[in-house]
MMTF fields as JSON, N, C-alpha, C and O atoms, coordinates in Angstrom:
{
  "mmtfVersion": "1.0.0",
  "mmtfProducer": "UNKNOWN",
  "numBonds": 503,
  "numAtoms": 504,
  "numGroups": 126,
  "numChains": 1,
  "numModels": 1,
  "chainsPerModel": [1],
  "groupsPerChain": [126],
  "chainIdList": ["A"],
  "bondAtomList": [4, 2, 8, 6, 12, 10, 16, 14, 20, 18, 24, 22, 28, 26, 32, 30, 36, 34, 40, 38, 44, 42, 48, 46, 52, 50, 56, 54, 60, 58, 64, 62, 68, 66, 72, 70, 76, 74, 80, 78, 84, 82, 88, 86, 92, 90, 96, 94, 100, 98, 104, 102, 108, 106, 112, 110, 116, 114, 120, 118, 124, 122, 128, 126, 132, 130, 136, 134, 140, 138, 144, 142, 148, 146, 152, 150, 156, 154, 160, 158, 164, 162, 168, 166, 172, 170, 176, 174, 180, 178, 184, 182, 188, 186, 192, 190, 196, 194, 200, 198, 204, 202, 208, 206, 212, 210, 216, 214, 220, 218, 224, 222, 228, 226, 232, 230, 236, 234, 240, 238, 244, 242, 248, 246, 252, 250, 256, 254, 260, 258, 264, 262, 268, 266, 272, 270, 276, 274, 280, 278, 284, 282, 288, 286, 292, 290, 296, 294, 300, 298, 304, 302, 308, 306, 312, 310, 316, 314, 320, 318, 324, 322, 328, 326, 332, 330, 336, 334, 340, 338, 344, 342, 348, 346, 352, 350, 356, 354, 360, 358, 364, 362, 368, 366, 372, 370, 376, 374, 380, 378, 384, 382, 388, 386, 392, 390, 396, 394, 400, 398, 404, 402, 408, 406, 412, 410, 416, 414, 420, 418, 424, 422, 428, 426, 432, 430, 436, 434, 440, 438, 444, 442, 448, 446, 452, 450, 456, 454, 460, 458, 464, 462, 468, 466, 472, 470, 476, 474, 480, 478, 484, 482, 488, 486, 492, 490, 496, 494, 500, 498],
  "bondOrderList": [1, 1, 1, 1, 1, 1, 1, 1, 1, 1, 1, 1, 1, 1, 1, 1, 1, 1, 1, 1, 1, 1, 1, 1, 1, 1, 1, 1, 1, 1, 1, 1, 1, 1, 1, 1, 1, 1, 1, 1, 1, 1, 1, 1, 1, 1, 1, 1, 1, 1, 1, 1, 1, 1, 1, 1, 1, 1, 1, 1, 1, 1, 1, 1, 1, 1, 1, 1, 1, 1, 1, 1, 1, 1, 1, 1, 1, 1, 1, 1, 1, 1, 1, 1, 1, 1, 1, 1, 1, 1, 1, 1, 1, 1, 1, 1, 1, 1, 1, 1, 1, 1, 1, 1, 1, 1, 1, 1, 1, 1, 1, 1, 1, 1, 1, 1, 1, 1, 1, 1, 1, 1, 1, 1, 1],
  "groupList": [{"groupName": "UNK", "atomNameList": ["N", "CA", "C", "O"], "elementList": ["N", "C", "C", "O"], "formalChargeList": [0, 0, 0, 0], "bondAtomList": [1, 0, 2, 1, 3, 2], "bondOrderList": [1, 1, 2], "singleLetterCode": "X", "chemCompType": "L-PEPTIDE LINKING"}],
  "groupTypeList": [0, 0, 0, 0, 0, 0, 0, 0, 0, 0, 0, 0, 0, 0, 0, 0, 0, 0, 0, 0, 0, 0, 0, 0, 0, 0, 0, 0, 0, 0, 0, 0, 0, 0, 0, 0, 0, 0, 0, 0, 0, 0, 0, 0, 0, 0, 0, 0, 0, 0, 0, 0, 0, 0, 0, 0, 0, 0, 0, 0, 0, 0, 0, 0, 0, 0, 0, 0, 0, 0, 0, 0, 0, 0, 0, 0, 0, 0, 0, 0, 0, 0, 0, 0, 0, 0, 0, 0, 0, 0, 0, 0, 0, 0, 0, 0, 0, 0, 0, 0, 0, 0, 0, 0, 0, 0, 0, 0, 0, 0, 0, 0, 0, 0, 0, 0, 0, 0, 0, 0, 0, 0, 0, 0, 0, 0],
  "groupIdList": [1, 2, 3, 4, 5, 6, 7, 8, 9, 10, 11, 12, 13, 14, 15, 16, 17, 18, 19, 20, 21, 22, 23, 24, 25, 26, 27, 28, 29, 30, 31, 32, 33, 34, 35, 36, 37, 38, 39, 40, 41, 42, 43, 44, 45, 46, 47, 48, 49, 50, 51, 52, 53, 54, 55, 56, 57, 58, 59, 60, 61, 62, 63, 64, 65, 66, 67, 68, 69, 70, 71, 72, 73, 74, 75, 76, 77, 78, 79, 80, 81, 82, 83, 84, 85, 86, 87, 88, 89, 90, 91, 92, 93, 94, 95, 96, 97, 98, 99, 100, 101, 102, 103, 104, 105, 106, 107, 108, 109, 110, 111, 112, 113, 114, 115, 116, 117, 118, 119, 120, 121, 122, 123, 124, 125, 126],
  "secStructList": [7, 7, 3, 3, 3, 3, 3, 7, 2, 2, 2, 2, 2, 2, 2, 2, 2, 2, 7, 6, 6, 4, 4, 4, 2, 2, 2, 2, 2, 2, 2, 7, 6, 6, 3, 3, 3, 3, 3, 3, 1, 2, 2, 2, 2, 2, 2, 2, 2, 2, 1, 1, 6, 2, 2, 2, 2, 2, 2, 6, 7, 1, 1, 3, 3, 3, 3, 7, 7, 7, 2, 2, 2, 2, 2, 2, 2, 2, 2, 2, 6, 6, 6, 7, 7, 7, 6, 6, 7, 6, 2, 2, 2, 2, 2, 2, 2, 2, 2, 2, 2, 2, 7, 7, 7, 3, 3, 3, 1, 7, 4, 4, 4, 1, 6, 6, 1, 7, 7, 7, 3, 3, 3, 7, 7, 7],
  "xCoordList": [118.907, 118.409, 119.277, 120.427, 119.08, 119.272, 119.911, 119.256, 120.562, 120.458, 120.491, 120.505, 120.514, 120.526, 120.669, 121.196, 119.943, 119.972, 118.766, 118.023, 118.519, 116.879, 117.684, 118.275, 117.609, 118.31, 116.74, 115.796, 116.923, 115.535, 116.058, 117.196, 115.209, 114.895, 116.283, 116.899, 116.588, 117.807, 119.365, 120.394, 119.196, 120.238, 120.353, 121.438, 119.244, 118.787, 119.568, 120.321, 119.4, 119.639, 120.926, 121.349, 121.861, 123.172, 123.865, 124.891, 123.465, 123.822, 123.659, 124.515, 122.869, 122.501, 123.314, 123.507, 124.045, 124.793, 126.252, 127.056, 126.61, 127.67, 128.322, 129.362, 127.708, 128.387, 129.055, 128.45, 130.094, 131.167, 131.21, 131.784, 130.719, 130.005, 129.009, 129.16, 127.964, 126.73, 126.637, 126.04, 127.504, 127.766, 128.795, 129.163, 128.969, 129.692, 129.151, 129.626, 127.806, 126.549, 126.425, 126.585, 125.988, 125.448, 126.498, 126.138, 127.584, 128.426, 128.379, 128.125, 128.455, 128.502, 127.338, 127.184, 126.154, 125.099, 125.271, 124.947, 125.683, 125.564, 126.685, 126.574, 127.543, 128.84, 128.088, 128.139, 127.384, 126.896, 125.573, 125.053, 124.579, 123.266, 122.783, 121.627, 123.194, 122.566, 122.039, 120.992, 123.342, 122.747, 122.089, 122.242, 121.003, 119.581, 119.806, 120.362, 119.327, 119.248, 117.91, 117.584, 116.687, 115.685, 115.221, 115.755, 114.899, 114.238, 112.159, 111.233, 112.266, 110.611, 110.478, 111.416, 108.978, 108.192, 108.103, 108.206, 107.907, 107.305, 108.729, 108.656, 109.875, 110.925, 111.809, 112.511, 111.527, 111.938, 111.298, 111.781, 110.056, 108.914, 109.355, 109.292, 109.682, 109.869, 111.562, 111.795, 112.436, 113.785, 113.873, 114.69, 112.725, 112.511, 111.923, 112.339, 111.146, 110.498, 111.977, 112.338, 112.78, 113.865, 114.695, 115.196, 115.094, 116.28, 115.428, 115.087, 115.092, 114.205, 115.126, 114.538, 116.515, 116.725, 117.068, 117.061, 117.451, 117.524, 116.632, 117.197, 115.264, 114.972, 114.772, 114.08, 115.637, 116.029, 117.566, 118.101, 118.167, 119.824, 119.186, 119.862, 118.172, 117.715, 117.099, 117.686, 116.105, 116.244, 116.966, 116.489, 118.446, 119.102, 120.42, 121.461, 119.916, 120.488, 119.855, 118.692, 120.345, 119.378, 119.528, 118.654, 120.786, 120.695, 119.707, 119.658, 119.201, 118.385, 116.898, 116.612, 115.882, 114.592, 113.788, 113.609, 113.021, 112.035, 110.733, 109.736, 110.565, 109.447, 107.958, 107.814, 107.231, 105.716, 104.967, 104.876, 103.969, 103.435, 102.283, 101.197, 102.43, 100.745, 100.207, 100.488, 98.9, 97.715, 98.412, 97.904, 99.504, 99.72, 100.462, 100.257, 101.874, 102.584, 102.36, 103.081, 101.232, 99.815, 98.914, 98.362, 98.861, 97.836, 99.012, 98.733, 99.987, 101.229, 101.883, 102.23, 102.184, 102.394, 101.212, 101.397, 99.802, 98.923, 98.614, 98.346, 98.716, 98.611, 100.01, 99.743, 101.15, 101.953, 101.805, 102.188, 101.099, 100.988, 100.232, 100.114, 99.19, 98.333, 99.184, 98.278, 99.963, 100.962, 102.17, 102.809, 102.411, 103.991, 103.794, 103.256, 104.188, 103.829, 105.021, 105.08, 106.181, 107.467, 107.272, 106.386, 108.394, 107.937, 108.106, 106.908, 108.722, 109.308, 108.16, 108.411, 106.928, 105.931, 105.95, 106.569, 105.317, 104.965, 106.819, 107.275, 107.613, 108.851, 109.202, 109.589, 109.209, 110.046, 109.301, 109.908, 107.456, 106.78, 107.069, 107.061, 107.265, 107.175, 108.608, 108.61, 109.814, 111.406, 110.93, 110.772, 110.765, 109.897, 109.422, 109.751, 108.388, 107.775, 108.601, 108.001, 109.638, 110.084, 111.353, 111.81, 111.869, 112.652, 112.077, 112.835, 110.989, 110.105, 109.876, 109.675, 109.934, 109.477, 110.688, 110.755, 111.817, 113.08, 114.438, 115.542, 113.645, 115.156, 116.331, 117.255, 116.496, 117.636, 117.703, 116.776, 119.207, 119.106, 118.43, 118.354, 118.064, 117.982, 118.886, 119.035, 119.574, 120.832, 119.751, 118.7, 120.7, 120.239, 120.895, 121.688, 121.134, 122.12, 121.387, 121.931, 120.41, 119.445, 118.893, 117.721, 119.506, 118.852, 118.091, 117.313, 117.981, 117.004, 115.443, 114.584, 115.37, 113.92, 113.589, 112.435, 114.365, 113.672, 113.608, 113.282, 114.08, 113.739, 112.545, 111.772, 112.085, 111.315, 110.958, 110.26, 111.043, 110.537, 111.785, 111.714, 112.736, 113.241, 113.546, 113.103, 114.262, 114.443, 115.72, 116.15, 116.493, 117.82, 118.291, 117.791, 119.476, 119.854, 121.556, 122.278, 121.804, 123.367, 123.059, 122.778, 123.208, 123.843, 125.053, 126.109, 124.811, 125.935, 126.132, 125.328, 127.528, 127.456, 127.169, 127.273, 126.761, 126.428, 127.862, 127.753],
  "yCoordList": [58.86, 57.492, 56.664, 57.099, 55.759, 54.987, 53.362, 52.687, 53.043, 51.395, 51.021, 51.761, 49.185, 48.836, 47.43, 46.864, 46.787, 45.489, 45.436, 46.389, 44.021, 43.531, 42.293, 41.353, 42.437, 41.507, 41.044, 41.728, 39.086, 38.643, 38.002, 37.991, 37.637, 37.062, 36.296, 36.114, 35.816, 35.061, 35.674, 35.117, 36.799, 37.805, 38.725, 39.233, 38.966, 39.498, 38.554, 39.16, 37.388, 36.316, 36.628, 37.118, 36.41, 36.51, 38.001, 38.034, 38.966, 40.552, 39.802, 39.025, 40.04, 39.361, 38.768, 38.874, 37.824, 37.235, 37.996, 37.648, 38.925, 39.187, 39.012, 39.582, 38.243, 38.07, 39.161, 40.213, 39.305, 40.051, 40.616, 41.688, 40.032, 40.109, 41.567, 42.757, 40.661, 41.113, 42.742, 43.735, 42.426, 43.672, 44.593, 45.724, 44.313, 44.985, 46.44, 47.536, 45.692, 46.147, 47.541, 48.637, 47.006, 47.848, 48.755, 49.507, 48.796, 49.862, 50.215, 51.411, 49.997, 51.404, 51.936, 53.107, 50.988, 51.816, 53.444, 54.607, 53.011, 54.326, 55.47, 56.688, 54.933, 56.023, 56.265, 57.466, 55.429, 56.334, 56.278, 55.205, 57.827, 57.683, 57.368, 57.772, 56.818, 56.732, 55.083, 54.663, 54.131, 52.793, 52.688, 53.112, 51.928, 51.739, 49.994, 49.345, 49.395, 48.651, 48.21, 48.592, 47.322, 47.124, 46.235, 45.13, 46.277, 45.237, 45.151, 45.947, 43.792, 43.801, 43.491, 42.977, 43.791, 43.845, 42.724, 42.426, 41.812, 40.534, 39.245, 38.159, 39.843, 39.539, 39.604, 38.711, 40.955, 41.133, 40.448, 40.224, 40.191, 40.084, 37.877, 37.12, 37.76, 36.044, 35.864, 34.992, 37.26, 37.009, 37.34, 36.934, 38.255, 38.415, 37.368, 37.145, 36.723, 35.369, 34.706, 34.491, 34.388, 33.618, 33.653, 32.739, 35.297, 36.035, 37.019, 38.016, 37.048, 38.117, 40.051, 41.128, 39.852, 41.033, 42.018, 43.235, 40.492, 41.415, 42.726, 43.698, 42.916, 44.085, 45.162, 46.07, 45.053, 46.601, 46.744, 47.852, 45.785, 45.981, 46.7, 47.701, 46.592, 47.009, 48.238, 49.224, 48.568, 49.863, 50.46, 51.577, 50.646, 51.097, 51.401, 52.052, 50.741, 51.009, 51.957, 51.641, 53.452, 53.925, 53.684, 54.158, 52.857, 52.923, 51.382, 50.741, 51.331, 49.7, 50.366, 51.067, 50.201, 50.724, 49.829, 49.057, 50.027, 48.773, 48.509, 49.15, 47.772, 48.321, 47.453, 46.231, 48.188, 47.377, 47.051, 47.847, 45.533, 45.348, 46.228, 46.089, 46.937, 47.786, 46.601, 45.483, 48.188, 46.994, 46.647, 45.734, 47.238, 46.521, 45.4, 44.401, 45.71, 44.574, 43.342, 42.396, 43.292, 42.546, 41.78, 40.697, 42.689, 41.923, 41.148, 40.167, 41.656, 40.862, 39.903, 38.985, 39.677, 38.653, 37.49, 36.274, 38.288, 37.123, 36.181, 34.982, 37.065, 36.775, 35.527, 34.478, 35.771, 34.73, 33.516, 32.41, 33.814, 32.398, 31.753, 30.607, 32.415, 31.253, 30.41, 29.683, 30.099, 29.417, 28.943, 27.924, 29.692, 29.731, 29.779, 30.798, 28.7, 28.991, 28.096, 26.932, 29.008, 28.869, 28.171, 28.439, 26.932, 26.179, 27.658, 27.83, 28.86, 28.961, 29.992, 30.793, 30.402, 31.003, 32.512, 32.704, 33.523, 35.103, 35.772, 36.67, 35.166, 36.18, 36.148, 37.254, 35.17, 34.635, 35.602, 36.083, 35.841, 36.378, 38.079, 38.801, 38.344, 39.593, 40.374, 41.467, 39.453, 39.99, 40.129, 41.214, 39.04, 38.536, 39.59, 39.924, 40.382, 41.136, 42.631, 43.577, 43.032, 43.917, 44.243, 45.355, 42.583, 42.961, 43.003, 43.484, 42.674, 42.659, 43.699, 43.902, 44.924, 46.631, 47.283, 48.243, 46.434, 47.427, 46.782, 47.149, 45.753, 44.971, 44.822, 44.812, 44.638, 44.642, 43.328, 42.826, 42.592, 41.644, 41.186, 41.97, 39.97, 40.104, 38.964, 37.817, 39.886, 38.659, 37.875, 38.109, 36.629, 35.313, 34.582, 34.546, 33.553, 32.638, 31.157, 30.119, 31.455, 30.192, 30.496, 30.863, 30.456, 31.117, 29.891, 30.024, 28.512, 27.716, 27.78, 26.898, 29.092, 29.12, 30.154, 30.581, 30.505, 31.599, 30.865, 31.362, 29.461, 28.632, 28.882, 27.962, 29.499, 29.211, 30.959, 31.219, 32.123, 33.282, 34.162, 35.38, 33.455, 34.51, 35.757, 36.777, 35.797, 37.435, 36.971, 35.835, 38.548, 38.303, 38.37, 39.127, 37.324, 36.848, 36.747, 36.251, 37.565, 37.393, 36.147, 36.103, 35.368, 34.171, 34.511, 34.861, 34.373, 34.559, 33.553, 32.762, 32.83, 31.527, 32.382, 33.59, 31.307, 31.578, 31.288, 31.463],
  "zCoordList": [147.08, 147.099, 148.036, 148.094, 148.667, 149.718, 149.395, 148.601, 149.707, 149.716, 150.957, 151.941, 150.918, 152.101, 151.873, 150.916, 153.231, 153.657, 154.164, 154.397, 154.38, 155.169, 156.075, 155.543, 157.051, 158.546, 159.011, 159.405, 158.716, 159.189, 160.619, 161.088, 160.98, 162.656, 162.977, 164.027, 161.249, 161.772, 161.818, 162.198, 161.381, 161.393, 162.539, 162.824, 163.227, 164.201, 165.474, 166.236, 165.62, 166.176, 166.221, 167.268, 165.066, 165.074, 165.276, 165.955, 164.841, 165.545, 167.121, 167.545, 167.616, 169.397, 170.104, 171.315, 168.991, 169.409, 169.381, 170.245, 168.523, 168.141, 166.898, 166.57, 166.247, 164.808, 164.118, 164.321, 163.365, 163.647, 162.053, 161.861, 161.121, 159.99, 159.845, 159.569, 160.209, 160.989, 161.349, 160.933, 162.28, 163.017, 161.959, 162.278, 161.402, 160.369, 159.617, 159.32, 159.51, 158.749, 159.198, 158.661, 160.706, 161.497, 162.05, 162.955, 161.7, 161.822, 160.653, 160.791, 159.36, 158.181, 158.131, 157.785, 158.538, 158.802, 159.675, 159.433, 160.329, 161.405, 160.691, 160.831, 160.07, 159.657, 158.074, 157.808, 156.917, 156.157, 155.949, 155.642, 156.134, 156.235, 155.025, 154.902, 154.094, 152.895, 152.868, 152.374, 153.712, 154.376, 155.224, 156.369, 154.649, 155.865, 156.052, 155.165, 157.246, 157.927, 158.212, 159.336, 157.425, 157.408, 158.777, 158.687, 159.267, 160.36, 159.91, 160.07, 159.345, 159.4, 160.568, 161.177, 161.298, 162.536, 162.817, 164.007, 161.942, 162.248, 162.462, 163.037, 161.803, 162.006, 163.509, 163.983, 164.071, 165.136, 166.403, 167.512, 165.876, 166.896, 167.201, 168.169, 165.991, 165.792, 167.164, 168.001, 166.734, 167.174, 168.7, 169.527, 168.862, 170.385, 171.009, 172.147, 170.622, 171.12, 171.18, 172.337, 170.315, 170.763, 171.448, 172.104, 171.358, 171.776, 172.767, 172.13, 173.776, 173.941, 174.139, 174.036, 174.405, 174.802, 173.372, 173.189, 172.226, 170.678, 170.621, 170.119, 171.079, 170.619, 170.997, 170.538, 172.211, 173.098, 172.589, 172.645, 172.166, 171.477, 170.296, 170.057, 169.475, 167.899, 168.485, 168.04, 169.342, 169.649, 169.93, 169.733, 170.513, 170.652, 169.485, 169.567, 168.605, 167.215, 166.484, 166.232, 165.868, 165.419, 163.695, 162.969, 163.05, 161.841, 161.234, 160.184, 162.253, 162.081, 162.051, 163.022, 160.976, 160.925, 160.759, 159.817, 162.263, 162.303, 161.158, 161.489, 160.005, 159.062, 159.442, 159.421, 159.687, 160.021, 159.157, 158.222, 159.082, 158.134, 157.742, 158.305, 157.0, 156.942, 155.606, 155.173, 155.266, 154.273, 152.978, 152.327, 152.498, 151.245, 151.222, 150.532, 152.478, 152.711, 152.99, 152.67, 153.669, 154.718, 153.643, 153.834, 152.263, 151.48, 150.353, 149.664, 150.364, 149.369, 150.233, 149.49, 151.271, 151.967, 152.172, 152.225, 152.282, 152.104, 150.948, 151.023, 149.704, 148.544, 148.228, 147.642, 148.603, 148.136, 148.928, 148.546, 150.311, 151.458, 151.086, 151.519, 149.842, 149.11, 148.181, 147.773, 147.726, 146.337, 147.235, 146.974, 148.219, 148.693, 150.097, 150.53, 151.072, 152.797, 152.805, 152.409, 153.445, 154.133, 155.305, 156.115, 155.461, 157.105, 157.751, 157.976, 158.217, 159.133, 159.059, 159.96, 158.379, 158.682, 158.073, 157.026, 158.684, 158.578, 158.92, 158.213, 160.032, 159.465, 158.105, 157.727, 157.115, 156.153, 154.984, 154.026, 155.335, 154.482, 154.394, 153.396, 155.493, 156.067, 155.372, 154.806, 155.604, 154.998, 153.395, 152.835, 152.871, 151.289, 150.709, 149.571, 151.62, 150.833, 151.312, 150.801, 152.03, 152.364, 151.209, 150.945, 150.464, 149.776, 148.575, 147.733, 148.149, 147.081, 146.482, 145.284, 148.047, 147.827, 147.271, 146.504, 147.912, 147.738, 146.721, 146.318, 146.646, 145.917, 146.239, 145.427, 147.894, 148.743, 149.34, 149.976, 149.046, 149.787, 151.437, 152.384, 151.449, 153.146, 153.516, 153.097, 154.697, 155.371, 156.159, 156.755, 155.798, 157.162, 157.287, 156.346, 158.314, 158.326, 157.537, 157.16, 157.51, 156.722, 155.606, 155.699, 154.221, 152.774, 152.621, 151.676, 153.284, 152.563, 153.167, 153.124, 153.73, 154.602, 153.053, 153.023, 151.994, 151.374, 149.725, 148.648, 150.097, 148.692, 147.715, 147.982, 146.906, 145.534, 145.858, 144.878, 146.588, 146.562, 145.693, 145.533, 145.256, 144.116, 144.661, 144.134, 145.671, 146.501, 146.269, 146.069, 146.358, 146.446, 148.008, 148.839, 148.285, 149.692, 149.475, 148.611, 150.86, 151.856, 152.903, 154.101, 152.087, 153.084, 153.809, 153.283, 155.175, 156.236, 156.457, 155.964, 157.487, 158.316, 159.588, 159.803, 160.374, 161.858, 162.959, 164.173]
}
């Protein structure tokens, strides 16, 4: 069995940058395979729009696993955007329902984008 982490757009952001934390991660990742390194799709896809070169640095990470929304994630993320729509949109839904599956924190440097969804969160500073 596996544990891990879930790194959203805004953690992504800060790895990119260097965050030293951050990057922490992503080194025990790689030294023990039993830590996985979640990247949702829709997360990366938000951090490349910002950051654009973040997601050739995340490909080139192999203990970082990019997770895509398929139909269940897709219909549980839709289902809470009816009751619950985060300003910061589909990344926020996308991490949400990734830790929903796994019960793994997700780092960010902003835990108040994940106010009233009851996930557990690594608040980083930036």
């Amino acid at each position: 069995m596996s544990v891990g982490i879930i790194f959203d757009h805004h953690a992504l952001a800060a790895v990119g940058a260097g965050h030293r934390a951050l990057s922490g991660y992503v080194v025990h990742a790689h030294q023990d395979p039993l830590f996985v390194i979640v990247v949702p799709a829709v997360c990366l896809a938000e951090a490349a729009r910002q950051r654009p070169a973040v997601s050739t640095h995340v490909a080139q990470l192999a203990a970082m696993e990019v997770q895509a929304l398929d139909q269940i994630g897709a219909d549980t993320a839709g289902r809470i955007a009816q009751t619950l729509w985060p300003p910061e949109g589909w990344p926020v839904l996308h991490a949400v329902t990734a830790s929903l599956a796994t019960g793994w924190e997700i780092a960010t440097t902003r835990p108040e984008a994940y106010k009233g969804f009851g996930v557990p969160l690594l608040p980083v500073t930036a």
